[in-house]
C-alpha positions as a Markdown table, in Angstrom:
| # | Residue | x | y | z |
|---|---|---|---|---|
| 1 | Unk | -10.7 | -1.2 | -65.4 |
| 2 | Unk | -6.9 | -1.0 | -66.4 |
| 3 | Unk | -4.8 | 1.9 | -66.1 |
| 4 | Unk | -3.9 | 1.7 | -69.6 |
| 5 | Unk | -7.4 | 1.6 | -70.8 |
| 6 | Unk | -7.8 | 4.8 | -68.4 |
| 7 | Unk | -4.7 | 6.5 | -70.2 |
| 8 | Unk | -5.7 | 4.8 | -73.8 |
| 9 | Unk | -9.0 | 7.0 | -72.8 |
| 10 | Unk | -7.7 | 10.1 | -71.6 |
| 11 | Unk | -5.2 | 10.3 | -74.5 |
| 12 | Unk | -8.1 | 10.1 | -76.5 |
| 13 | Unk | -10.3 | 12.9 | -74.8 |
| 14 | Unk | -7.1 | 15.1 | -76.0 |
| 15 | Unk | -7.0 | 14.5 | -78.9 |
| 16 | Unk | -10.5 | 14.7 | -79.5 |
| 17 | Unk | -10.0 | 17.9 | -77.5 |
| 18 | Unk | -7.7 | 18.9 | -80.5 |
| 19 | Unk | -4.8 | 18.9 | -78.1 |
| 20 | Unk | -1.4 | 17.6 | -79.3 |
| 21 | Unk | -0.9 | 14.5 | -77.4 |
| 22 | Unk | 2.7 | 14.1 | -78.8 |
| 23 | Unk | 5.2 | 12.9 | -76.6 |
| 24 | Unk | 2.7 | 13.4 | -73.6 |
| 25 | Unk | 3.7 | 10.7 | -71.3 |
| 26 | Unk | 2.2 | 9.6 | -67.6 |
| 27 | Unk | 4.9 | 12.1 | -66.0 |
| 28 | Unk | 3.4 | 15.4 | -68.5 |
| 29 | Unk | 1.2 | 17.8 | -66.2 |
| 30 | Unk | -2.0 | 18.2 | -67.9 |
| 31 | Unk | -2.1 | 21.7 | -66.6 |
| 32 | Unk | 0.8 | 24.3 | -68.0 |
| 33 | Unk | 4.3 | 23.4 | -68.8 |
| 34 | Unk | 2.4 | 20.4 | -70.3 |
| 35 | Unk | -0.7 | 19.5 | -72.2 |
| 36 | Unk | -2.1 | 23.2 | -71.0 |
| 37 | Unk | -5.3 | 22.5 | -70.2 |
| 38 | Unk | -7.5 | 25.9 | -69.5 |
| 39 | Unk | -9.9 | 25.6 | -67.0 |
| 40 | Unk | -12.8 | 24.9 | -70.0 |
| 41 | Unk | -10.4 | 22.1 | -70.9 |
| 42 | Unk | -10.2 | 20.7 | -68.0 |
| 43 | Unk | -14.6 | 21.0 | -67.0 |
| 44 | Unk | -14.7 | 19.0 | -70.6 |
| 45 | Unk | -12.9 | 16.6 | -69.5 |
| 46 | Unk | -14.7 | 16.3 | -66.2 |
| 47 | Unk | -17.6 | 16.0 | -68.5 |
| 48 | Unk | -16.1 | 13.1 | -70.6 |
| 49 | Unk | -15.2 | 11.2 | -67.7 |
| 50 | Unk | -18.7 | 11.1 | -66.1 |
| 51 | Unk | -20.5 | 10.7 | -69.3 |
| 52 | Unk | -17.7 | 7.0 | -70.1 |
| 53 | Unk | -17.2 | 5.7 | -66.3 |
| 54 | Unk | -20.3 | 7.3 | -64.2 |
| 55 | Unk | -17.6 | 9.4 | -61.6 |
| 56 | Unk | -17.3 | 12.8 | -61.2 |
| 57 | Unk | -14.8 | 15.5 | -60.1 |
| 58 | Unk | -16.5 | 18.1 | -58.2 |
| 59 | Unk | -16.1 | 22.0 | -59.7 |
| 60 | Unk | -13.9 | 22.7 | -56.7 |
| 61 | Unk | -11.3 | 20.1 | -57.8 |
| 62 | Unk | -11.1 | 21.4 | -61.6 |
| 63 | Unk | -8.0 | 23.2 | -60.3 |
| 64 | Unk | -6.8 | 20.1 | -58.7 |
| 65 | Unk | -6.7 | 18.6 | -61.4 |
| 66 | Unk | -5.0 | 21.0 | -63.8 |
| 67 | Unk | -1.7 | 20.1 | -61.4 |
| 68 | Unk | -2.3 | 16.9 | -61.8 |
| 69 | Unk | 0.3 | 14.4 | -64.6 |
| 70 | Unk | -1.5 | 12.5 | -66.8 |
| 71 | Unk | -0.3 | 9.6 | -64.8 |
| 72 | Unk | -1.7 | 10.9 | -61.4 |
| 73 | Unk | -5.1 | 11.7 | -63.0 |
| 74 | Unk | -5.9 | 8.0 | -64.4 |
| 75 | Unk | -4.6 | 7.3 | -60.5 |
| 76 | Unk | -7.5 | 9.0 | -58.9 |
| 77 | Unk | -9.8 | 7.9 | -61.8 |
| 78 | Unk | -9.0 | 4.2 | -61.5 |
| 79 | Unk | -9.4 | 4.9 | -57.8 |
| 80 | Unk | -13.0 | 6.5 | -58.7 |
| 81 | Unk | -13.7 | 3.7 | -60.5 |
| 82 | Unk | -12.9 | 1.3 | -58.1 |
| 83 | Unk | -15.0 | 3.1 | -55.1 |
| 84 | Unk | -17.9 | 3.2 | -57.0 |
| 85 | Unk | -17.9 | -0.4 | -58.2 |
| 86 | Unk | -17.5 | -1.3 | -54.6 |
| 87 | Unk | -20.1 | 1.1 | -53.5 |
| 88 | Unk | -22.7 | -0.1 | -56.5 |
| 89 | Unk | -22.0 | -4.1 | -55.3 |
């Protein structure tokens, strides 16, 4: 799975989210000063990401995430990805 297909994906989620994805590039924090993802946000797009790829983030890394960029996010999800295609094979 690409990186940009990751991103193409997340920008998506936003969006669908009914977040403003305007200008949001891989350097915007998805947490405040950013996209400003609430904690909800964030669990939904936990959710999202298990229900497309089959990974997870644990609950205790929700806040993780929210100080993650968009860029470092489909980093650790392409490195989810990854892992678990290795582990399934």
């Amino acid at each position: 799975m690409s990186t940009e297909e990751i991103r193409a994906f997340v920008l998506t989620s936003l969006t669908e989210m009914n977040y403003s994805i305007a200008g949001v590039d891989d350097d915007t924090p998805l947490g405040p000063a950013g996209v400003d993802l609430e904690s909800l946000s964030l669990a939904e797009l936990g959710i999202r990401v298990e229900e497309r790829f089959g990974v997870m983030f644990e609950e205790d890394e929700a806040e993780l995430l929210g100080t993650m960029t968009v860029g470092e996010f489909g980093a650790a999800l392409a490195a989810r990805i990854e892992s678990a295609s290795a582990a399934n094979q």
